[in-house]
N, C-alpha and C positions, 0 to 999 in steps of 0.2 A: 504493500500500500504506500501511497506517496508520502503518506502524515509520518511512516516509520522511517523513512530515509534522513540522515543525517542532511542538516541544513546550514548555511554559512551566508553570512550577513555581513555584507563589503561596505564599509564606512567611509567614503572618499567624495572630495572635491579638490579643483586644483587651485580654489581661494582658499587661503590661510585665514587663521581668526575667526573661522564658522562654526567652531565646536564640534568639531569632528572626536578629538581626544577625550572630550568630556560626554560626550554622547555615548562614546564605546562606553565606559565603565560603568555607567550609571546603569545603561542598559544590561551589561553584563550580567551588571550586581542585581537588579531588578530579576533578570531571568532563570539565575541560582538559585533565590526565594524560591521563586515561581515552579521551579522544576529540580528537584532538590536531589530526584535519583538520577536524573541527565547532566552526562558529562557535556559542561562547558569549558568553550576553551578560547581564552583572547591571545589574539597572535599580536601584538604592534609591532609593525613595518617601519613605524614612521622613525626616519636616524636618532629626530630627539628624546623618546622612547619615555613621553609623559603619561601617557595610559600605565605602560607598564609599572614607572614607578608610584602610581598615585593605586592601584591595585593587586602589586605584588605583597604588601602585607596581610590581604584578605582574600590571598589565594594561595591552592596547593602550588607546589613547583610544579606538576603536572601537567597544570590547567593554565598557565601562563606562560608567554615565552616573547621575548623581546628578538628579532629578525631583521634589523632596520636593512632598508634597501632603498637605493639611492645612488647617484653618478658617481658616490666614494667608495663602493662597495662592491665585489666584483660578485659572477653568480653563484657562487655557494650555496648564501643567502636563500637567494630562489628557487635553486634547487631543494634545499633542506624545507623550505616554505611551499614549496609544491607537495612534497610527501606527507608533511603535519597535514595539508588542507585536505587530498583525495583519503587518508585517513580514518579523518574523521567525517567524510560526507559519507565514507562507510560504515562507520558504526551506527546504527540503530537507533533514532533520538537522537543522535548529539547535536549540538548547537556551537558554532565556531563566527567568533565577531573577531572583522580582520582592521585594524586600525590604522589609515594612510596618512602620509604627509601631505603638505601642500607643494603645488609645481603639476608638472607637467605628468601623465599617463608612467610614459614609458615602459619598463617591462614591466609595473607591476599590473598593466591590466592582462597579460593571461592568469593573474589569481580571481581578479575582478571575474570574466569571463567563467572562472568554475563555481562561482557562487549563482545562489540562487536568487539575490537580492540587494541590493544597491542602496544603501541610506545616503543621501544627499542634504545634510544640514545648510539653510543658506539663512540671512536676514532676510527684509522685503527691500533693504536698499538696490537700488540698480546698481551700486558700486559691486555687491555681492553679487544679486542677480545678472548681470550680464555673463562674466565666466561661468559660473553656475551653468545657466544653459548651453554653454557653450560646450564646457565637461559635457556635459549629457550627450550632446550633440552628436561629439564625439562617440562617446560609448555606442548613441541608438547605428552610428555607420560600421562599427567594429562588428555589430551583432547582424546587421543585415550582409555582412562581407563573409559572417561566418553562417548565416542560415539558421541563427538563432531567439528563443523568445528570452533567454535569460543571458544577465539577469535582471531580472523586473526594479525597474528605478522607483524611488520612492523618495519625496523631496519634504524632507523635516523642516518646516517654518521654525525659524529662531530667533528672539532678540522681537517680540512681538507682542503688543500692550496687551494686560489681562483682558480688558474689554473690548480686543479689538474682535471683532467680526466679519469684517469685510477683506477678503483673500482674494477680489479681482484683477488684482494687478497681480498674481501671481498664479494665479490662473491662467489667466491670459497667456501672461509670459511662457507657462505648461504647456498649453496647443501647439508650439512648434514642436515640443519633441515629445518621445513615449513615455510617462510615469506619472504616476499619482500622488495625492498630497496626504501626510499623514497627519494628525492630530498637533496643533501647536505648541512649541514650550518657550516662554515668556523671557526668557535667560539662562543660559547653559554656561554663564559665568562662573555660575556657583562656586565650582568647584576651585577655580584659579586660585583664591587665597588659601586653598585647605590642599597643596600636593605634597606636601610633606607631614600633613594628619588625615589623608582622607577617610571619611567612615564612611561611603557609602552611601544605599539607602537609608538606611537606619542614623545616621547623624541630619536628614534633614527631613524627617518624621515630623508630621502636623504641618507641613508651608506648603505652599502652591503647588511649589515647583517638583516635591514629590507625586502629588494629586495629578503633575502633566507627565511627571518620566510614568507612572503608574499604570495612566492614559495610554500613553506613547504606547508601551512594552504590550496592553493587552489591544492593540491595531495588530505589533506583530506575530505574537499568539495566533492571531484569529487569522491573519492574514499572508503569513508565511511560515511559521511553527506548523501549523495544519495543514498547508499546501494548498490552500484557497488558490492564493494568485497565481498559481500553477495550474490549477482549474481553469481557472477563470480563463488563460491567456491561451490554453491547449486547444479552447470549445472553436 
């Protein structure tokens, strides 16, 4: 069944500053809760390798692993990062959230390419949104070059007033290319001041911004955990 196959969740944009780092972890740590007898596993890619330390004290050795890849770093890396990722898309349940840098593609989208799913954190500013879709752009030609539906893009509103409502302009900007909008999160700042104490979920219990990662985590439950968007996209 599709819901038992291991699944991997590519966190990448090539603007920097969008919360890509703080998204992995939160999400992470959300989906550990959530799934307590599933092995999760976060890989960061990214050379500056902030996931991994703001998460390596509330994780096994096992279940984490820092892989940065980058123009400084030769293929090893990608290799060793190829074999963690088809892995675990073979284990049964597991869950694998892959953590990028900012800049350009390069080789790491054939990891992007074996994931099933694409988190895209951006603000509503046009300084963020233009590259933003422009990434995407990119990825939806890679996938039509390879004859592929994945992986499914998924563009995380960030940096976005509690009351705000109205997603037209980022909608809009969505119609040029393939993916969907997930559930907003107000500030994924949070965590910048707390990378050398992060607690997690659990350190920001009762605020908002747990109430949206909360949000967030049961969108991807329901919508890539389960294999919906694989439905959806197969029909």
């Amino acid at each position: 069944m599709a819901n038992q196959a291991g699944k991997a969740i590519f966190i990448g944009n090539i603007k920097g500053g969008v919360g890509k780092s703080t998204l992995a972890v939160y999400l992470t740590d959300y989906l550990r809760k959530r799934f307590r007898r599933r092995s999760i596993m976060l890989l960061d890619t990214d050379p500056q390798g902030s996931s991994f330390e703001m998460m390596s004290p509330l994780s096994k050795s096992s279940d984490i692993k820092h892989m940065p890849v980058g123009d400084r770093y030769d293929g090893v890396n990608m290799t060793t990062l190829d074999g963690v990722l088809r892995r675990m898309l073979a284990q049964d349940q597991a869950i694998t959230i892959i953590d990028t840098g900012a800049g350009k593609l390069g080789n790491i989208w054939q990891m992007a390419m074996l994931c099933n799913t694409l988190l895209v954190p951006t603000s509503m500013s046009w300084t963020d949104l233009r590259p933003t879709i422009d990434f995407i752009k990119e990825i939806d030609e890679r996938k039509e070059d390879f004859d592929t539906i994945k992986p499914h893009v998924i563009v995380v509103p960030n940096r976005t007033s509690p009351s705000q409502r109205n997603f037209g302009q980022l909608s809009e900007a969505l119609q040029e290319v393939n993916a969907i909008m997930a559930p907003p999160i107000s500030d994924l700042s949070i965590a910048r001041t707390h990378n050398h104490d992060f607690g997690g979920i659990k350190a920001v219990e009762g605020t908002r911004f747990m109430n949206e990662i909360e949000r967030l985590g049961e969108f991807i439950v329901e919508y890539v955990v389960s294999g919906e968007l694989d439905r959806i996209y197969e029909v």
